[in-house]
LOLUM-89340 format. One record per residue (C-alpha): x, y, z negated. Coordinates in steps of 0.02 Angstrom, whole numbers, plus 32768, in hexadecimal, padded with zeros to 4 digits. Each point is the difference from the previous one (the first is absolute). Example, Ala and Ser with C-alpha at 12.3 -4.5 7.8 and 13.67 -1.06 7.14 Angstrom:
<pts>
82677F1F7E7A
804580AC8021
</pts>
This chain:
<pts>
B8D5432B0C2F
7F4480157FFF
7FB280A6804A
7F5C80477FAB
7F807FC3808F
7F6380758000
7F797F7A7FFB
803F7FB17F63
7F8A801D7F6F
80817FEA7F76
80C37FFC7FF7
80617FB57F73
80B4800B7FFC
80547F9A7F86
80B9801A7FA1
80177F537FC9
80BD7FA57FF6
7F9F7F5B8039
7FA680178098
7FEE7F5E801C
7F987FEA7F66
7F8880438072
7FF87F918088
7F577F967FD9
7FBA809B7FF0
800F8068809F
7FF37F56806E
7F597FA17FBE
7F6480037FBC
7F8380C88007
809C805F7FED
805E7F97808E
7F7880168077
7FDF80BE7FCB
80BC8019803A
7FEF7FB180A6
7F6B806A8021
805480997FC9
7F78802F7F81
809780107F7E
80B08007800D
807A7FD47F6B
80BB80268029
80997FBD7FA7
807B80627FAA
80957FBF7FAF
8071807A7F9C
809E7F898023
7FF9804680B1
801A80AD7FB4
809F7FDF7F98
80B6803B8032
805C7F8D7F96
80477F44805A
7FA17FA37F79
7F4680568034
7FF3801B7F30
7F63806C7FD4
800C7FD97F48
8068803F7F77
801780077F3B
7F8C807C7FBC
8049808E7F96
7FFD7FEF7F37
7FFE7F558006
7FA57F6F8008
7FDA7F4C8045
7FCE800680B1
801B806580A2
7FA280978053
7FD6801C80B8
808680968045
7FAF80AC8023
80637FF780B3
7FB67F778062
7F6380017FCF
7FFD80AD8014
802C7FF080AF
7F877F7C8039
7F7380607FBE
804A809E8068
7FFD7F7D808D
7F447FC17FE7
7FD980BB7FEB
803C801680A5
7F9A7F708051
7F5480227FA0
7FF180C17FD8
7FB180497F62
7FFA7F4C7FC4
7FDD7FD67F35
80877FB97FB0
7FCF7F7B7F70
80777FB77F7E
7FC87F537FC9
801180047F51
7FB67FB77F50
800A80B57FDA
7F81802A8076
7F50801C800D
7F977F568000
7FC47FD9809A
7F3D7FD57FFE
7F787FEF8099
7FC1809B7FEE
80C2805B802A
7FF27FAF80B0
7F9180678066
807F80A37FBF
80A07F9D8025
7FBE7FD280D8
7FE480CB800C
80A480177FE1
801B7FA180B9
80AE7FF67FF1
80727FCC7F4D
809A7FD77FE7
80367F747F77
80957FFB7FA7
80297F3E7FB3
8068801C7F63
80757F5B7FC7
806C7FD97F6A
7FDE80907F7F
7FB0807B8061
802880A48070
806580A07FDD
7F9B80687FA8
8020808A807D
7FBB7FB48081
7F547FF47FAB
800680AD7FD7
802D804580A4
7FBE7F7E8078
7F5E7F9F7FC7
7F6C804B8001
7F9F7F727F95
80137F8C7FA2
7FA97F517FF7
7FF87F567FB1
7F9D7F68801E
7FE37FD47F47
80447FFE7F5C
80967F7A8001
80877FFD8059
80507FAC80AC
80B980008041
7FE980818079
7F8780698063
7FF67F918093
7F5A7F937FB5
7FA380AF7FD2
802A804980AE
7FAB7F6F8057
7F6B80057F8E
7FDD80B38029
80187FDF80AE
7F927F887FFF
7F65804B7F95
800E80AF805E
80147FA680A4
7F6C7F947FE8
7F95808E7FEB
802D804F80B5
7F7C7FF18083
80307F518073
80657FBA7F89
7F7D7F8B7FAC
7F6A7FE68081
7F6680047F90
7FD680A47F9F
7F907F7B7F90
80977FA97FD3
8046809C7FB9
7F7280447FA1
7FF97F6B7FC3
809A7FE07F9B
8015800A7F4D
802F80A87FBD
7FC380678099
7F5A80107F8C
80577FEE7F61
7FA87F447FF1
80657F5B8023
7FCD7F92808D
7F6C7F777FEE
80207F41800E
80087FC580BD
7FDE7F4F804E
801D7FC980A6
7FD27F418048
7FFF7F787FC4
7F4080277F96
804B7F717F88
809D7FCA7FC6
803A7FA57F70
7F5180217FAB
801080B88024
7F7B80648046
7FF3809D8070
7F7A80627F99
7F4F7FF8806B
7FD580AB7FFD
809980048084
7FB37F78806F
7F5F80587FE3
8014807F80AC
7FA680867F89
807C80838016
7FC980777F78
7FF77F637F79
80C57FEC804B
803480B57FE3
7FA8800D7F5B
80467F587FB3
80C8803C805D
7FDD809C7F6A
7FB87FBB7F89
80A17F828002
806C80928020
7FA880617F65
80157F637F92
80BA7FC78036
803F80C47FE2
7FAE7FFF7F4C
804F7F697FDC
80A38017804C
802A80C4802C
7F8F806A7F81
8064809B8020
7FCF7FEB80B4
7F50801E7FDE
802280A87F6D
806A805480B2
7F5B7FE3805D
7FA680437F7A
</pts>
């Protein structure tokens, strides 16, 4: 099992039954490469490993009634005791449509947390005790719904992790996405000039850097009026 290692900038543990819905993740692309250099770490947990019944269950019928099956207080109790002990005075987030909606502007509070523990919830849910004496918050990733946690675990991972220092090379890249000034991003080109009677616009062959950067938000300006107007009351 993974030890906290003191140079890591950010720790995840995740309670998932699938692990291996996580594979892609870990081993390509930023967050891949952010691994290998030990910038973050994101550690596995799966609650069958904490069961003491033959079958590894960790579900059961809930109490009262009803159509599906909850997550059991005991295992999942025990693996977070167990991520506890590998990353100390860590945050432990429930991924839930309950939850508060993640936007942009939660990021920078979620990477000073350094260290969070997830908890992925299948079939109907978790014990309602261990939300009340376990989790600490409670987040969702928008307002439908997916067949388990495992999806809004990787897309926090991946929007707090992008923001650590390494993990994307260019500063400009990040300042420059969409939402990080409460404006969406302006149309780019790259080569060919032409294609299929398509133009790049001139004023970007034009080398006038301040025409660029003024024409990138006016486009910005224009394509958030049209398409995200509550974007533009928030930066208001």
């Amino acid at each position: 099992m993974n030890k906290e290692n003191n140079n890591t900038l950010i720790w995840f543990n995740v309670i998932t039954i699938f692990p291996e819905m996580f594979h892609a993740m870990t081993n390509y692309g930023l967050i891949g490469k952010a691994i290998k250099k030990k910038i973050i770490n994101i550690n596995l947990l799966n609650p069958r490993n904490f069961t003491e019944n033959k079958y590894k269950s960790i579900d059961d019928r809930p109490y009262g009634g009803g159509p599906g099956m909850l997550m059991s207080v005991k295992p999942l109790h025990l693996a977070i005791q167990h991520a506890k002990s590998i990353s100390k005075e860590a945050t432990v987030i429930y991924l839930t449509p309950q939850g508060k909606t993640l936007e942009q502007n939660h990021i920078p509070q979620l990477i000073k947390k350094k260290k969070i523990i997830f908890i992925c919830g299948r079939y109907d849910g978790i014990d309602q005790r261990i939300i009340d004496d376990q989790v600490n918050e409670e987040w969702s990733i928008g307002n439908y719904i997916i067949t388990g946690g495992e999806l809004a675990a990787m897309v926090m991972i991946d929007s707090i992790s992008r923001l650590i220092p390494g993990v994307i090379k260019t500063k400009q890249s990040i300042e420059d996405d969409s939402f990080s000034k409460n404006l969406l991003d302006y149309p780019s080109y790259t080569r060919p000039k032409k294609i299929h009677n398509m133009s790049v616009p001139k004023v970007l062959l034009s080398g006038n850097h301040e025409k660029i950067r003024l024409w990138r938000l006016q486009q910005s300006l224009g394509k958030t009026w049209i398409k995200r107007p509550d974007l533009l009351k928030k930066k208001n």
